[in-house]
N, C-alpha and C positions, 0 to 999 in steps of 0.2 A: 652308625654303621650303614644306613641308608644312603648316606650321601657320600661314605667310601664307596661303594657299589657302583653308585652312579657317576662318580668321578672314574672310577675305571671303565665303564661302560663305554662314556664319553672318551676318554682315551682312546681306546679298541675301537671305536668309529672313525675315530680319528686319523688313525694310526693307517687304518683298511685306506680309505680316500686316499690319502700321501704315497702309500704303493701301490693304488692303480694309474696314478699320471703316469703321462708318455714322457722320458724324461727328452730333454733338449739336447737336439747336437752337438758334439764337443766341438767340434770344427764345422764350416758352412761348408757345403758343396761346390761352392765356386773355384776355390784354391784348387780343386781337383781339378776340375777342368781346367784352368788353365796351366795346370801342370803335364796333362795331356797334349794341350797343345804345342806347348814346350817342347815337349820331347818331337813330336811329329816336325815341328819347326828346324828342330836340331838336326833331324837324322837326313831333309829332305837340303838346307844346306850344305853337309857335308857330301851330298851325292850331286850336288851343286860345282863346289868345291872340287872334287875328284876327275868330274870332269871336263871342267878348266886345265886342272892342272894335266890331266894326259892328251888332252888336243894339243897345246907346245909339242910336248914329246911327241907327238905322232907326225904332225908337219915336218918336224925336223931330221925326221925318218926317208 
């Protein structure tokens, strides 16, 4: 009976330790950021983009 006790004990220490780790990122940080820059990259082209295309139209004015 003794070494049931102490088999559960040991368990229960166990057990405690395993949910106090920090668990580890699902994903890294970096895909994030460069996801940011994406966008910032995207939206600064397309006002690139826009205006190119209305300096024609406007010479042609």
């Amino acid at each position: 009976m003794k070494k049931v006790i102490a088999t559960m004990i040991a368990g229960l220490f166990a057990s405690a330790a395993f949910a106090q780790q920090t668990p580890a990122p699902a994903t890294p940080a970096v895909p994030e950021v460069k996801a940011e820059v994406k966008a910032e990259v995207k939206a600064e082209v397309k006002q690139e983009v826009r205006q190119e295309v209305q300096k024609p139209a406007a010479e042609k004015k």
